[in-house]
N, C-alpha and C positions, 0 to 999 in steps of 0.2 A: 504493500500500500504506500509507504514512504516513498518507494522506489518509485512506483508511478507519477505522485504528487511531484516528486523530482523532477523528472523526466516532462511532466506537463507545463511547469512552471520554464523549464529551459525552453521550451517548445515554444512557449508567448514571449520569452525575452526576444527569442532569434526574431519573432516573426515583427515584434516591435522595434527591433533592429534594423530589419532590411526596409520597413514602412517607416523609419524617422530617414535611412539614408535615403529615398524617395523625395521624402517629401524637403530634404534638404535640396538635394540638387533639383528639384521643380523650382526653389528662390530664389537659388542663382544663376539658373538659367533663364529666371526673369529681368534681373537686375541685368542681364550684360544682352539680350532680347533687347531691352527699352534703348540701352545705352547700343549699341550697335543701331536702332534705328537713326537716336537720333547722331548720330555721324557719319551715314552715309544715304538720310531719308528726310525728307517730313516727317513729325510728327518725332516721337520717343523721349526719350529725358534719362539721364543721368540719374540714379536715385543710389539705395544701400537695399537691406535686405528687410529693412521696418518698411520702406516704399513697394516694395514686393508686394508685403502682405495686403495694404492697402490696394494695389493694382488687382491684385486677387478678388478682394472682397468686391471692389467695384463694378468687376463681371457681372451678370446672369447667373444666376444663382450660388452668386459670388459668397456667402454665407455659408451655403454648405460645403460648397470645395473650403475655403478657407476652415472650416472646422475639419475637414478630414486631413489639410496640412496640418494644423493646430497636435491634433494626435499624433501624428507621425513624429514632429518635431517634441513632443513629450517622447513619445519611443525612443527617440536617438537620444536624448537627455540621460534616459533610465540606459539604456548601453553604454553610453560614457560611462557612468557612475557603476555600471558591472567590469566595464572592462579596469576600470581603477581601484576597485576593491577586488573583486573577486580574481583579478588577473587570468581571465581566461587562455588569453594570448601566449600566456607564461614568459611575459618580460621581466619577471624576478625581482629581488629586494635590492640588487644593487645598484650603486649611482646613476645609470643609464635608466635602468627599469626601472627606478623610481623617479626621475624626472620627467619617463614618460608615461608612466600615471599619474602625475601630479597634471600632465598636461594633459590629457586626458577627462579629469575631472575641473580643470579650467574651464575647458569645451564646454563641457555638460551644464555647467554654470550658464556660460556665455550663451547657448543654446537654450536656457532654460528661460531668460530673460527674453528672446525672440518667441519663443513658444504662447508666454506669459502675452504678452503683444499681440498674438493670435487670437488666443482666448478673449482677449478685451474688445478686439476689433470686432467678434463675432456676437458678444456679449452686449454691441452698441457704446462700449464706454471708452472707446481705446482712440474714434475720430480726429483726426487732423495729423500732424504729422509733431512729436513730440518736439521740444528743444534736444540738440545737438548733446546727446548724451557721453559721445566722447568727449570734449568739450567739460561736460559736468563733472565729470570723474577726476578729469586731467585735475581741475580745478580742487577738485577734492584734495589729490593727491597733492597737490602744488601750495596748500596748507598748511602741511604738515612737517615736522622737523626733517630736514634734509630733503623736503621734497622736490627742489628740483632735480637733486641727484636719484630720487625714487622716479618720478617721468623719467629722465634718463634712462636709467636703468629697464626700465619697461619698455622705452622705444629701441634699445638694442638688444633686446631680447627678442622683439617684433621682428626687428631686421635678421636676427638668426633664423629664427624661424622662415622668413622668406626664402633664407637662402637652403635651409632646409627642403624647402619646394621645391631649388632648381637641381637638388640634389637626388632626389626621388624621380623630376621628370627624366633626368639625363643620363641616371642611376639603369633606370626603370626596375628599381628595389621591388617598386609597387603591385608586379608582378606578382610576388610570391603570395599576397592576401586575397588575390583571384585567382577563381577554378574558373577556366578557360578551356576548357578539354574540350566541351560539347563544339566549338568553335570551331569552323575552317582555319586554315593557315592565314588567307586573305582577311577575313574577317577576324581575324587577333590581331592581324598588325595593324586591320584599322580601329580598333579599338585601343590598343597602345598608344597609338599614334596621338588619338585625340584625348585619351589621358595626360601622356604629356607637356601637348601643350594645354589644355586644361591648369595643372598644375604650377608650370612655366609664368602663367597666367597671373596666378594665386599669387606665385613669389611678386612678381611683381607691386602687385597692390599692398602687400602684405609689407616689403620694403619700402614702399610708400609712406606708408601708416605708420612705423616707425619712426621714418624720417621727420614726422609731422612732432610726434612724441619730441625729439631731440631739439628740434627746435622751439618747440615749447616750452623745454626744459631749460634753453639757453638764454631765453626771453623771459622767462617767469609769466608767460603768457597766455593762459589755457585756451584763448582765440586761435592761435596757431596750429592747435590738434584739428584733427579731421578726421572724418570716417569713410567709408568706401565710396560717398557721394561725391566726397572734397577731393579724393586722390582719383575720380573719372573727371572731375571738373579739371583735377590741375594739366591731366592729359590733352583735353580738348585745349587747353589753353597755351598752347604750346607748340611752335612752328610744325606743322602738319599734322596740327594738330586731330584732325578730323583721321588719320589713318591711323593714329597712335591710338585713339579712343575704341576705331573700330577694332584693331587687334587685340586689346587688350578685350573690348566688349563681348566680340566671337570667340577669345579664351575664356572668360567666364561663363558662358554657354557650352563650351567643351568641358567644364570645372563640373558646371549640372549634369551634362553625361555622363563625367568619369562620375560623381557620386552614385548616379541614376544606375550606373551599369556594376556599381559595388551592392547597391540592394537586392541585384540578379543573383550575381556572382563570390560576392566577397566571402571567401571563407571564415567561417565563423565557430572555431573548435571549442570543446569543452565548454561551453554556454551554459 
């Protein structure tokens, strides 16, 4: 009986797992959708991943899709916070392995705030588009003792981790957490292919973001942080600009695939 209740409760993590990695990459495949139209179209706009949800909701029966992202994005919350306690993955208790459970349950945090966001939007209380929450936090941080060296500190950790991305797309490390067998040989390399630059993508914005942090940090200025809205705006702004926006926009749409095609695929042991 134990064994079963085991087995069943793994059974809803997995399937909560591959319905948060869904419903992640549907957001960011919207945010770089919008921003790709508007650089090379009429119409689109530059937003983050809180404008997502609002472009969602504002569909045709915008409400209920936005509530079935809402859960999915709580399922990839509750997977974070499995895979950093319970260590399914068996990344272990040493330095490495615990830095990345720590990041790990960062995620799940950071995710849990987006999810939260869902819920309110579909709830009717969440309307309009918040103040610049990165922005709030920096400011938070930027109060406290040592706090410009704390932004610092956070924005070159931001920039690690970006380069962490080019590392993986170039790596293609990312390989070993997808089961790809069922796959032609053509259809794996285009699926790599657009994982890659997917992630290439990420790095990018992701060293952005940092950068934003540093310089915020340098200025005592929490107007200077920015969030994924600010680092597509600083794109467009920026000699050709319109092609830098669209590349990086069509990598964030690749970003949503590679998520989209780890809720298929991604292997998922000892859950």
């Amino acid at each position: 009986m134990t064994q079963q209740l085991t087995h069943d409760a793994s059974l809803w993590v997995e399937r909560l797992a591959r319905f948060g990695y869904l419903s992640k990459g549907v957001v960011y495949a919207i945010v770089g959708l919008l921003a790709a139209q508007a650089a090379f179209g009429p119409g689109g706009k530059t937003t983050d991943t809180q404008g997502a949800l609002q472009t969602i909701v504002n569909q045709p029966f915008g409400k209920f899709l936005l509530a079935l992202v809402a859960i999915g994005l709580i399922g990839y919350v509750i997977w974070r916070f499995v895979q950093a306690i319970k260590d399914p993955e068996n990344k272990g208790n040493d330095a490495k392995g615990l830095a990345m459970r720590i990041g790990y349950a960062i995620n799940g945090v950071i995710y849990a705030g987006l999810a939260l966001s869902a819920v309110k939007l579909v709830m009717g209380t969440g309307g309009g588009k918040n103040s610049n929450s990165t922005e709030d936090w920096t400011a938070r941080l930027l109060s406290q003792p040592f706090g410009q060296w704390l932004v610092g500190t956070v924005g070159a950790f931001i920039i690690a981790l970006g380069f962490y991305q080019f590392y993986q797309a170039f790596s293609g490390k990312f390989r070993k957490e997808l089961n790809l067998t069922e796959l032609s040989n053509i259809e794996t390399e285009w699926v790599i292919s657009i994982c890659r630059f997917g992630l290439a993508a990420r790095g990018i914005v992701f060293c952005m973001l940092g950068w934003f942090l540093i310089q915020a940090a340098r200025q005592s200025n929490a107007s200077a942080a920015g969030g994924l809205d600010e680092a597509l705006q600083t794109l467009a702004r920026q000699p050709n600009g319109a092609w830098l926006l669209g590349i990086v926009a069509l990598g964030l749409v690749a970003y949503g695939i590679y998520t989209i095609i780890q809720a298929r695929y991604r292997r998922l042991v000892n859950v």
